[in-house]
C-alpha positions, 0 to 999 in steps of 0.5 A, a space after each residue: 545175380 539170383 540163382 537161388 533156384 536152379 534147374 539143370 537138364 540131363 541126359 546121363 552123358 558126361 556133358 551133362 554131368 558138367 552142367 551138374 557140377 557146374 550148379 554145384 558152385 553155384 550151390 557155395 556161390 549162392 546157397 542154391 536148390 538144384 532139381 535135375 530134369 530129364 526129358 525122354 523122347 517120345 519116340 525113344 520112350 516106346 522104342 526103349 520100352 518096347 525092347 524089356 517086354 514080351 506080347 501081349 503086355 499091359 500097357 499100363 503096368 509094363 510099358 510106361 514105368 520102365 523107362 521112367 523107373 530107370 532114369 529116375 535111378 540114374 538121376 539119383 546116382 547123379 544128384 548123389 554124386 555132384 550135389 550136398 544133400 542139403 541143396 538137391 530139389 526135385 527129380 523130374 522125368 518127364 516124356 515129350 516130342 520136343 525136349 527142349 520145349 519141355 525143358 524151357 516150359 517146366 522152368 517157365 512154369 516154376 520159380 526157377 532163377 536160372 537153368 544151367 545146361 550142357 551146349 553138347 551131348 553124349 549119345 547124340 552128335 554135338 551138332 544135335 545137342 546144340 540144336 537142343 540148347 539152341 531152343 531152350 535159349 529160344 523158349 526160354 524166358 529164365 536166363 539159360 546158362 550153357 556150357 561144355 565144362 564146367 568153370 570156377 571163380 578163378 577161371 573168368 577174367 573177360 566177360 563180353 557182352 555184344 551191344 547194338 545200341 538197343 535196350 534189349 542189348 542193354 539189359 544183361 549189363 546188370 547181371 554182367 556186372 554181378 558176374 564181374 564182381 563175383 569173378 573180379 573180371 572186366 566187361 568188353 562191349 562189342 559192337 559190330 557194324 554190318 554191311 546190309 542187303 537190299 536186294 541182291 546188292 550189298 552196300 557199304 557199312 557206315 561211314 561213321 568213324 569209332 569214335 562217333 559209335 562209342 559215344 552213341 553206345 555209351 549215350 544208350 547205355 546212360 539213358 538205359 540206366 536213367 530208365 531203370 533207377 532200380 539197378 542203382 548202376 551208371 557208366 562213367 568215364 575214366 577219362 580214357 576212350 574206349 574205357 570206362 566203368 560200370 558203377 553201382 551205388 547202394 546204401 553209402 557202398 560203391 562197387 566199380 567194374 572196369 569196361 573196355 569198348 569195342 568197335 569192329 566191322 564184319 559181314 557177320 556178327 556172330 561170327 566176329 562174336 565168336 571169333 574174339 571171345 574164342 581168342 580173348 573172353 572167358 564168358 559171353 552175356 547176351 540178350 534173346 528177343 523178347 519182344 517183336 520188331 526186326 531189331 529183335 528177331 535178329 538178335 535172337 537169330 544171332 543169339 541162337 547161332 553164337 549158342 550153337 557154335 560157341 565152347 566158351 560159357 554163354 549165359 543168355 537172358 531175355 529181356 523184361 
């Protein structure tokens, strides 16, 4: 996994100091460089702004440095704090309407590898803060990994990764396995199948039985990988159903991570996502739209609601 250049949103809240720990393992993991970036509210920039100054005052030199002055203080105290100093990068404060597309923009505009943030907030509801996290997955096209605490290496055993037969399911198998090699953990594919909607009706889910659903995912999956030679990785039997390993093969060296299969029926598949990694996984991966077509859309839409309502680490990566 590359992380080498890793960007970490703040609202001074003790949430987000998690994130902020949270890239500082990253930093032994991967020897990273961590910027710390603060997104003020327009409306919250006046309004703060406004409270310190007297009338008349000069725009210019009285009401925008305050507020920035400010929390370019806190993002010190913070870098100071959680980070060596050898590892921090840039302080950003920025003013924006909408800080999560301020957030998503300046890693889409940088060489960052990953952004690492909280899934809720201090001074805001959880919900609101979700809903934050929620979009920058959305506008993001650098993998976003949110969390509520912050986890060590020690912590991950399951990763689980929801698959529909797609490429675009397809893709974060990759950086999955990195992950599961890092945390000597196994990977569960999950694959749910819906009832679906034609008008007002619901009609029945298919009539295919597991096994015929397990023998096509792995069939994707191994035309998947012969499509990207590049990743040196393969799935292999182990002679058990529903078992399996992921096999990565480079100069002579073979690494292998255990894979469990997973077929479930539910009328909803975020909620069948949630509900098994709350109970069994430590970490969930999954792939946001990156291209158009209904496929897409709707596992985005799935994404952004497992992100939402999710407290175990989610790290979400739009496809190529």
């Amino acid at each position: 996994m590359k992380a080498r250049h890793i960007l970490v949103p703040t609202d001074f809240s003790e949430a987000s100091n998690e994130a902020v720990k949270m890239a500082a393992r990253f930093v032994d993991l991967f020897d990273s460089t961590v910027d710390l970036i603060h997104v003020i509210p327009l409306m919250s920039y006046y309004d703060e702004s406004m409270e310190h100054l007297g009338v008349p005052f000069d725009m210019e030199k009285d009401l925008y440095p305050k507020v920035l002055k400010s929390a370019n203080e806190k993002m010190h105290e913070i870098a100071e704090e959680f980070l060596p100093k050898e590892h921090r990068g840039q302080i950003i404060n920025l003013v924006g309407r909408k800080p999560s597309q301020v957030i998503a923009e300046q890693a889409n505009s940088s060489q960052y590898d990953l952004i690492i943030m909280s899934n809720k907030g201090g001074h805001r509801s959880k919900g609101e803060r979700s809903n934050i996290t929620e979009k920058v997955i959305r506008y993001s096209e650098k993998p976003v990994l949110s969390i509520n605490t912050e986890f060590g290496k020690e912590d991950i055993h399951e990763i689980l990764i929801p698959v529909d037969g797609s490429d675009d399911s397809a893709a974060p198998l990759a950086e999955a396995f990195e992950l599961a090699m890092m945390f000597d953990a196994r990977i569960t594919l999950m694959h749910i199948i819906e009832p679906y909607t034609l008008g007002m009706e619901v009609l029945p889910m298919t009539i295919e039985d597991d096994q015929a659903v397990y023998t096509s995912l792995l069939k994707s999956i191994k035309s998947y990988f012969e499509d990207h030679p590049d990743m040196n990785l393969s799935i292999e039997s182990t002679g058990t159903d529903f078992e399996d390993q992921l096999v990565r093969k480079v100069d002579g060296k073979t690494e292998t991570v255990k894979v469990v299969s997973l077929i479930k029926k539910g009328f909803s598949a975020h909620t069948e996502i949630i509900e098994y990694a709350e109970e069994n996984a430590d970490m969930v991966v999954m792939s946001t739209h990156g291209r158009t077509g209904i496929a897409r859309v709707l596992l985005g839409s799935t994404t952004g609601i497992v992100a939402q309502q999710l407290s175990k680490p989610l790290l979400t990566l739009r496809p190529e």
